[in-house]
N, C-alpha and C positions, 0 to 999 in steps of 0.2 A: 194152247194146245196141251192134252193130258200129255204125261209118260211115262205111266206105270198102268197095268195092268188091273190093278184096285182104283185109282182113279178115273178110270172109262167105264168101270163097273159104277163107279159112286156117279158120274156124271149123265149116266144113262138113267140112272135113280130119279137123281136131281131134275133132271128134264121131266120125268115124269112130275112130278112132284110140280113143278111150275106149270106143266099143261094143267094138269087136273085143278090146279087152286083156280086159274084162269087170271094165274101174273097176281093174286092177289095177298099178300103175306098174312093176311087173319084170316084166311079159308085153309079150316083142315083139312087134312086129305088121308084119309086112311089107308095103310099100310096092306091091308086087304085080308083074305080068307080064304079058303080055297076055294068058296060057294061061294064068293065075291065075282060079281062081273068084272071084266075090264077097265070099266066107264069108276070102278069104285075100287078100284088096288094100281097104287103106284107102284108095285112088286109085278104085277099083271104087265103092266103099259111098257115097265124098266126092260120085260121079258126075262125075269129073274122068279126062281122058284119059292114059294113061301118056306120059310124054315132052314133055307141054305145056308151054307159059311158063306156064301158067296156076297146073300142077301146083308147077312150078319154083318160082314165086312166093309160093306158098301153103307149101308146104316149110319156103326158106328164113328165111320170117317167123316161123312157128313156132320152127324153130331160135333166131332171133335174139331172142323174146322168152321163152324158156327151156320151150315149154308142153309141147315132145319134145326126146330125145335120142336120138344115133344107138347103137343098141343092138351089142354084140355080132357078131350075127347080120349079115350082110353084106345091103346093101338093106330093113333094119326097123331100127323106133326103136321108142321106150316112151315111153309118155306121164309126165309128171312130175307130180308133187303139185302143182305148181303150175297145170297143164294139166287135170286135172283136177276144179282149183277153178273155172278157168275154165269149164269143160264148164259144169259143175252152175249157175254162174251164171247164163250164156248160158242155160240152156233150165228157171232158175227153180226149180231143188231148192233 
């Protein structure tokens, strides 16, 4: 269970980020646009606004504790094996 306030922001991220690859950790998932659908921004799915500290904050943390990496693909990252241990944790698979 989170208990800070940036980590339910990052794990709301993170879920997104595991829906949209579809559990796959070499499917990148772009970070979105504004003029991104849903279906194409894990910032969208997160319910977090583009360009926020919020989003910023949530990003970065991720990065820092290894759960995404920045993919390839210029503005999408992939979820990591470890990222997705976390998911399944977090919501009890």
């Amino acid at each position: 269970m989170t208990t800070s306030g940036i980590e339910d922001m990052a794990m709301r991220l993170l879920g997104a980020f595991y829906d949209l690859s579809g559990h796959n950790p070499t499917q990148p998932v772009a970070l979105g646009t504004p003029e991104s659908p849903p279906s194409d921004s894990a910032a969208k799915v997160a319910g977090m606004e583009l360009g926020s500290s919020e989003l910023d904050v949530a990003l970065r943390y991720l990065l820092n504790q290894s759960h995404i990496k920045q993919a390839d693909v210029s503005g999408a990252y992939t979820i990591t094996v470890m990222g997705i241990d976390k998911v399944r944790e977090e919501r009890g698979a």
